[in-house]
N, C-alpha and C positions, 0 to 999 in steps of 0.2 A: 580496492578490489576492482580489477576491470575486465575479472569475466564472467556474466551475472544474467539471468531471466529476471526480469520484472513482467510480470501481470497484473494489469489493470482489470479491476471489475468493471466489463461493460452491464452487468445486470446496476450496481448503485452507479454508475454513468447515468442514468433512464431514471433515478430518483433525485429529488432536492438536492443541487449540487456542493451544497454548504450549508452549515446550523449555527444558528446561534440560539445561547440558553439564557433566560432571563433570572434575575435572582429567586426566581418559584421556581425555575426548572422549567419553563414551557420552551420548547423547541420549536424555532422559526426557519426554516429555509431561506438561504441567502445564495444569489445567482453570483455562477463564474468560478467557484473555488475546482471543478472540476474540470473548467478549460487550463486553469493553471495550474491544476497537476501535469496534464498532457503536457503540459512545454516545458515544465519543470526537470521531467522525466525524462522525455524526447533529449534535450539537452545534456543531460548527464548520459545517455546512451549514446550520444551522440562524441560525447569527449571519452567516452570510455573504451579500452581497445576492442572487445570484446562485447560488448553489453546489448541486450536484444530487448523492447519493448515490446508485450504480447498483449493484447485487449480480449479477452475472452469473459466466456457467460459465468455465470459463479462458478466458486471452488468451492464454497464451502456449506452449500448446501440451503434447499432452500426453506427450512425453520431456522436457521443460524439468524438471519438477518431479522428477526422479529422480534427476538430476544437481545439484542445488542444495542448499545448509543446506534443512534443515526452516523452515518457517514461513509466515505467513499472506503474502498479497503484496497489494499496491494500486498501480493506475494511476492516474495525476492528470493533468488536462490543462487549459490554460486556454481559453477561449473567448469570443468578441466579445461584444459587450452583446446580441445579438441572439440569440445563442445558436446562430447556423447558421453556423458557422467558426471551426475552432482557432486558437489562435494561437501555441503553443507546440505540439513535437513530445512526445510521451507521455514521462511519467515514472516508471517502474517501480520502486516504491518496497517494500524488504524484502528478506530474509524477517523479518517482524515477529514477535516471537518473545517479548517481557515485555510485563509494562505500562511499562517507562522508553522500551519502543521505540514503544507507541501514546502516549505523552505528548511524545516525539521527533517522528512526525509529526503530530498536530493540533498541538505547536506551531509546525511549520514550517508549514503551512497558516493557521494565526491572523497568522503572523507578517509574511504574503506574500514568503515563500522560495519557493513552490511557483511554476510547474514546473521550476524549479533546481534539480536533485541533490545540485547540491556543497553549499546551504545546509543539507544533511542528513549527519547522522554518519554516517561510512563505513560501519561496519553496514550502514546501511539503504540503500546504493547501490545498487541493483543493478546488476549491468554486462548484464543479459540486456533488450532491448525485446523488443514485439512483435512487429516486423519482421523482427527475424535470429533469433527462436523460430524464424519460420515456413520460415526455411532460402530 
């Protein structure tokens, strides 16, 4: 797929940039998984003929992220050659959370999995759109 919106959450930008879980489950913040998202991404937008990087404030509402794992979140959606019409419904992709999970989706996005969910490790499904955030 190389005509694509990806949205970066700058609201979980501003939180712990990476998790790690110990075998009890307690969740640690681990610094930099979400500078290499950016370049992850930048990168794949950057080889893609079409492809747009956007950083904007949440999409998906601000109780969503209380109730969810920790982690960074991105939307992807594809879009006509013209670039004034979706053509796939949004894909709420995370919570991204290592670098295995930002190598997970730039390779699904290089791969043109995107905006297909399932061509993404369950991890990174997420079941929450923007749409039923909004209630």
């Amino acid at each position: 797929m190389d005509r694509f919106t990806v949205v970066r959450c700058g609201a979980c930008a501003h939180a712990p940039s990476g998790f790690d879980e110990d075998a009890h489950g307690a969740v640690a913040p681990l610094p930099g998984v979400d500078e290499v998202l950016v370049e992850g991404l930048r990168a794949v937008v950057q080889d893609s003929a079409q492809g747009v990087l956007v950083t904007a404030g949440c999409r998906l509402g601000p109780g969503v992220c209380t109730v969810r794992r920790p982690g960074l979140m991105v939307l992807v959606q594809a879009c006509d050659a013209a670039r004034t019409r979706p053509e796939s419904p949004v894909a709420t992709v995370g919570p991204v959370r290592s670098t295995d999970d930002v190598r997970a989706v730039t390779r699904w996005l290089q791969d043109g999995g995107a905006p297909d969910p399932q061509a993404l490790p369950a991890r990174l499904r997420c079941a929450i759109t923007p749409e039923t955030a909004r209630g």
